[in-house]
N, C-alpha and C positions, 0 to 999 in steps of 0.2 A: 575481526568480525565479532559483537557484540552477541550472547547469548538470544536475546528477543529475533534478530539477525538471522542466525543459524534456525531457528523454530520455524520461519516465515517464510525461511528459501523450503525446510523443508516441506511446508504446508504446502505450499505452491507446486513442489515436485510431485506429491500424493495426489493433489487433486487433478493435475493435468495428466499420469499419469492410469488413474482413475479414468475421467472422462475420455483419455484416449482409447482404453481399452474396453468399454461402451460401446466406442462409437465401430470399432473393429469388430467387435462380435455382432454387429448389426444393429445396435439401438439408438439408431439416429434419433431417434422423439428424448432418449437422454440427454443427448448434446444439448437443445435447446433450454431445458430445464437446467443445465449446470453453466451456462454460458453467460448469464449476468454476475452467478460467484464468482466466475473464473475472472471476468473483467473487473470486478470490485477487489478482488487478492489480488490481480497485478498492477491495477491502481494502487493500492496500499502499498505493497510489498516495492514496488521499483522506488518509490522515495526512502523508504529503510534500509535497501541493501546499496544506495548511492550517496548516502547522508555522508558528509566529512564531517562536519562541525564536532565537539567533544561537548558543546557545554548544551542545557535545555535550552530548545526555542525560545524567543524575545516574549515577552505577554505584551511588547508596547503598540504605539496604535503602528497601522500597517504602512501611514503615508511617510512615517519618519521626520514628522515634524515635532513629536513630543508634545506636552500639556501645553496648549495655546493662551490658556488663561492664567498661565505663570508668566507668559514670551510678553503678554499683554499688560503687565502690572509695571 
């Protein structure tokens, strides 16, 4: 597990265990206010602590067909 990796799981354990402990002392109108963070950190985070690959993402286009106006020459 990658350095950025270990940050993200722990960012993710502070905040949720944050906003749990909010919502247990009674501050239900917290939960609401922290609930779209919470969903954008484990949107984020579940592709970084499941990523296999070693190398950077591709910058090519998405369809995988490569530069068409080369295929076409």
């Amino acid at each position: 597990m990658s350095s950025s990796q270990v940050w993200t799981a722990a960012a993710l354990v502070v905040v949720l265990a944050w906003s749990t402990a909010m919502v247990v002392m009674g501050h239900a109108a917290a939960l609401a206010g922290v609930l779209p963070s919470v969903g954008l950190l484990v949107q984020q985070a579940a592709p970084a602590l499941t990523r296999r690959g070693t190398g950077p993402p591709s910058s090519g286009p998405a369809t995988g067909q490569g530069n068409q106006e080369a295929t076409l020459r």
